[in-house]
N, C-alpha and C positions, 0 to 999 in steps of 0.2 A: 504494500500500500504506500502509495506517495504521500509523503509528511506534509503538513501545512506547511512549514517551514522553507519545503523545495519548491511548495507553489509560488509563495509570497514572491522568493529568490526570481523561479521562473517571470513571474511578472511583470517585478520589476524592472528587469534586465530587458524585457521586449519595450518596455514603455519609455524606458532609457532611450531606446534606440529610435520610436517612434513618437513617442511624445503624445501617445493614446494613453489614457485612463483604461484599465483592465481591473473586472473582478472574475471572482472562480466560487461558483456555490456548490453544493451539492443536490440532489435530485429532491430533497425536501426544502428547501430556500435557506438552508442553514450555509451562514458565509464561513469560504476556509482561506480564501486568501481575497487582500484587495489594495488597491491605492485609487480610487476613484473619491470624491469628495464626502457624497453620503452612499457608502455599500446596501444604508436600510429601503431606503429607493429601488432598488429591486429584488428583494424579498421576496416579496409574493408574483412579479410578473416572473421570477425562474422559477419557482414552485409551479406555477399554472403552465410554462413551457414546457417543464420537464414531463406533466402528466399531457400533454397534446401528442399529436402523430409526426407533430413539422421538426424537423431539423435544423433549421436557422428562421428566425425571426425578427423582425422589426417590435419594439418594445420601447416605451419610456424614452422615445427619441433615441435607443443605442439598439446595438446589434446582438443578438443572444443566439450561443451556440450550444449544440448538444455534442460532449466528449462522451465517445462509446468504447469500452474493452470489448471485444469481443460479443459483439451486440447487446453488453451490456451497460447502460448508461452509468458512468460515473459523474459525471461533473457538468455542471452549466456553466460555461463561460460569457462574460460581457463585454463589450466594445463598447466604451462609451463615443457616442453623436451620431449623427445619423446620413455620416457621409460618408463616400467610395475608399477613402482612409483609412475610416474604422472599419468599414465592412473587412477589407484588404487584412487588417492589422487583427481583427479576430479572428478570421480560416487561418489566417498564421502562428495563431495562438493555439487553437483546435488540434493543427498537424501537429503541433510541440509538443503537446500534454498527453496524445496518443502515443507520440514514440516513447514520451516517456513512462507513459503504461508500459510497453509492451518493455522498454529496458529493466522497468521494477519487478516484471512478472517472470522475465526472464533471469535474471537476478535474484530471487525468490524460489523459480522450479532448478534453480543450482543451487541454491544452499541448502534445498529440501533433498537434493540428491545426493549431496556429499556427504549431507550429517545420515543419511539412512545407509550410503557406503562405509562411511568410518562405522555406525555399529553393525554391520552384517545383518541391515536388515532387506538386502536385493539379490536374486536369483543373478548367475552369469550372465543368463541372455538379456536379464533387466539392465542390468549394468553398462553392456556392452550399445544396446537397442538408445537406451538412454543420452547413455554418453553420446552417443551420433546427432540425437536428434538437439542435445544443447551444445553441438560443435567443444565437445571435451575428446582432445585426441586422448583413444587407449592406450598402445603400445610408447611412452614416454616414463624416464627415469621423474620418481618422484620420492621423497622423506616428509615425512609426519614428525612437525614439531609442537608443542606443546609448551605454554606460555605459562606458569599459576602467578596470576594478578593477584586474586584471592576478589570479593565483593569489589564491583566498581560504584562510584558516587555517582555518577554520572548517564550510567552505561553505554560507555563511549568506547571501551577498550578495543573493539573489532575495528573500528576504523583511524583508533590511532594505531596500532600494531598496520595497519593496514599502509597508511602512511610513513612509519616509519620505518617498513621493509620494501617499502616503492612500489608504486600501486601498477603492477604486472598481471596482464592479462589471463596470462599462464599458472599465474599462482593462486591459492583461493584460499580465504580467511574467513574463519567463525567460529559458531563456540555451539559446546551442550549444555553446558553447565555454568552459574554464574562466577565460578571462580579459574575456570579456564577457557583461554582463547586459544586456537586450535590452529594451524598454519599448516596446508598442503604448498611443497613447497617445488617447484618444477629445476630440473636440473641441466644443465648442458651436457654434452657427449662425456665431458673428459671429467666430469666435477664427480667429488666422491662426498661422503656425509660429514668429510672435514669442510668442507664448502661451507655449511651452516653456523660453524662458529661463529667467525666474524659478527655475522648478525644474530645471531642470539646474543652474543655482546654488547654488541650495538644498541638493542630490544631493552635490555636490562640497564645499561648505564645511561640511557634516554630517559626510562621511565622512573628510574630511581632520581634525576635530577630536576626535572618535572614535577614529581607527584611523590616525594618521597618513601617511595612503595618499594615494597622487600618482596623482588621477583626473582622466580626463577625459574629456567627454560630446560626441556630436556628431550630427546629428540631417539627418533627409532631407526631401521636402516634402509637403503636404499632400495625401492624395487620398483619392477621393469614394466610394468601392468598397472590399470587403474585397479583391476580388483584384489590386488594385493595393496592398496594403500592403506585397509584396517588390519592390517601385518604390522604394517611403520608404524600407525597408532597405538595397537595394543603393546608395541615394545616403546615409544612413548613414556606411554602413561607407568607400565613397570618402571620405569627409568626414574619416572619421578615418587614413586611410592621407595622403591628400594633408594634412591638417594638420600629422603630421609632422614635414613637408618644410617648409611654408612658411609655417604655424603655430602654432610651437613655442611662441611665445610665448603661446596662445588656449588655457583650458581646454575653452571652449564653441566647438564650430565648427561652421558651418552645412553645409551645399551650398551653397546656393546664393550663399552669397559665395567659394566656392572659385576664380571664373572661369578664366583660360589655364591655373590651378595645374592644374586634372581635367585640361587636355586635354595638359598638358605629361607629366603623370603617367603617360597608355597612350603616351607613343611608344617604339619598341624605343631599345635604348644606340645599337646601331650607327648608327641616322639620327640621334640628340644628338652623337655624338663628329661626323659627317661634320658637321654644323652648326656647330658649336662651331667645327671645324678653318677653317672658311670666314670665318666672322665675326672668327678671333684671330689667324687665319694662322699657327697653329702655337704660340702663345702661350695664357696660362691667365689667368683673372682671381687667381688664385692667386700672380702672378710682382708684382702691384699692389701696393702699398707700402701702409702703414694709410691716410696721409692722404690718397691717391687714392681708396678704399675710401670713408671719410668723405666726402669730397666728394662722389660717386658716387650713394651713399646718401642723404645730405641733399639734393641736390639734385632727385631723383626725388620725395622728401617733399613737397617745395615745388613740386611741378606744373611744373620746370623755370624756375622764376622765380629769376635771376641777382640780383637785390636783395633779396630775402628769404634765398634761400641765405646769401650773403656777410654778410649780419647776423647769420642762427644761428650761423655758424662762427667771428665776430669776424675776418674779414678782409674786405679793401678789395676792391671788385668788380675792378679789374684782376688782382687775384691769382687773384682764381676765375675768371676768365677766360682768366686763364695758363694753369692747372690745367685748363682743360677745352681749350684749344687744344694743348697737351700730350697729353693724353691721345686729342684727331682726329689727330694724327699717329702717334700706336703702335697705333692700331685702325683708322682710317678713319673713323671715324664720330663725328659732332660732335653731342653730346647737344643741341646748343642746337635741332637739327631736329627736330622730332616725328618722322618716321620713322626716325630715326636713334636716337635715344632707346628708341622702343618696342622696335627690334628688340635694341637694348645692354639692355633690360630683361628680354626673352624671354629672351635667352644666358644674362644671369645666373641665370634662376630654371633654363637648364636646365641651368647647370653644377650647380649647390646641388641637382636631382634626381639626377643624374650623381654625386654627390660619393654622397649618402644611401644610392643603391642599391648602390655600392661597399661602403661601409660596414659594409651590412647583408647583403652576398653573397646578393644577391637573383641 
């Protein structure tokens, strides 16, 4: 539906140019757009227009026209005086308001097509049949990004994302939900899903500068097909659930760097608690003292290398050696082994899931 706002816009810009008085009612005499002296002045003669058979008429000394969608009336428009000007200056107002029906509707039967694409709600041959008939080419590289604004004030966020990733044809922006905007994003031959950084940077230190809003973007992989683009979506939206968790620090976060995080992400509690319980024997990394913690952490950073650790931390390698020989006897498990390590690193990330879902009474 065309905003009051676009008509007002539309009208004024025609009367700029012409220097005709133009209004815009609806099929009950209710005014949506005007710049004519008194709009109440034709009230009732568009009302009585819009229920006759004639399609343009002389009224009130001006010109009144009937805008149709698709042989349906939406709008009476006016030409104010009642000379070959006006006449001229409202069919040209007429053909305006039409194309821009059919741009809003067409505009409309694509965002009604993408949002029922990104959830799986269209058969292939709907997709395919679809796509054709809204000039959406198929076979084209595409990535599913994913914006969380969180509530807008405004509800403007579709069309500033929109402008601020440059308003391209080929790309298509909106949202399901009020706290995200959704970004189908069209790629060139040679561009891979680092492409998208930049601008999801871009997206984030705009919008925080602007609106000081704590955004963050996070983006799924590339595929080759429109009907794979709720592929890119659904790894998206993981991207930004499992970010999170193990994340928090990233405003941009991929898929595809999420690794164990995804898969730590779908296991039920009850097989994390039974895990947890086996690996700690009834203990919490929670009961770890900070500089256990630190050491722990640092030492995973440094790919388990006991001489670089023990530098970052300004202690003498026997110390961290203590500290980890300590720490195989309260757990069993002695970081210095690689499998020992990996699985003391799985635990941790699955207590900090464990910890999150609590949190969040998921």
């Amino acid at each position: 539906m065309v905003s009051n706002q676009v008509l007002q816009k539309t009208i004024d810009g025609v009367s700029q140019i012409t220097r005709v008085a133009l209004a815009v009612y609806d099929p009950e005499g209710g005014v949506l757009a005007s710049n004519v002296e008194n709009s109440k002045l034709y009230v009732e003669p568009s009302r009585e227009f819009a229920e006759s058979t004639a399609e343009s008429q002389m009224a009130q000394g001006s010109h009144f026209f009937k805008v149709f969608e698709e042989d349906h009336l939406e709008f009476v428009c006016v030409a104010e005086g009642d000379g070959v000007d006006s006449q001229m200056v409202g069919k040209l107002l007429k053909l305006q308001l039409e194309e821009l029906l059919i741009a809003y509707r067409e505009r409309f039967d694509k965002d009604n097509f993408f949002k029922n694409l990104l959830l799986d709600n269209l058969l292939l041959i709907d997709i395919y049949n679809r796509a054709k008939k809204l000039r959406v080419e198929y076979a084209k590289k595409r990535i599913c990004m994913i914006v969380e604004t969180g509530p807008s004030k405004d509800g403007g966020d579709i069309e500033r994302i929109h402008s601020i990733i440059g308003k391209r044809p080929e790309d298509f922006v909106t949202a399901v939900d009020e706290n995200n905007v959704i970004v189908i994003r069209e790629l060139d031959g040679e561009e891979d899903e680092s492409a998208v950084v930049p601008l999801a940077n871009k997206i984030i230190s705009i919008m925080k500068s602007d609106e000081n809003r704590d955004v963050r973007v996070s983006y799924g992989t590339v595929v080759e097909e429109l009907k794979d683009v709720s592929k890119s979506y659904k790894e998206a939206n993981l991207a930004l659930d499992v970010g999170r968790i193990f994340f928090q620090e990233h405003k941009v976060i991929a898929y595809s760097v999420l690794g164990i995080g995804r898969l730590i992400y779908q296991l039920p509690l009850p097989l994390c608690k039974m895990f947890i319980q086996e690996i700690f024997k009834g203990k919490s990394p929670k009961d770890f003292d900070e500089e256990t913690l630190t050491t722990i952490n640092k030492f995973f950073e440094n790919s388990l290398n006991v001489s670089e650790t023990s530098r970052q931390l300004y202690i003498h390698r026997n110390t961290l050696v203590y500290r980890l020989d300590k720490l195989q006897k309260s757990t069993g498990l002695d970081l210095r082994i690689f499998e020992d390590a990996i699985t003391f690193k799985i635990a941790l990330m699955v207590v900090e899931y464990m910890n999150y879902m609590e949190d969040h009474s998921f």
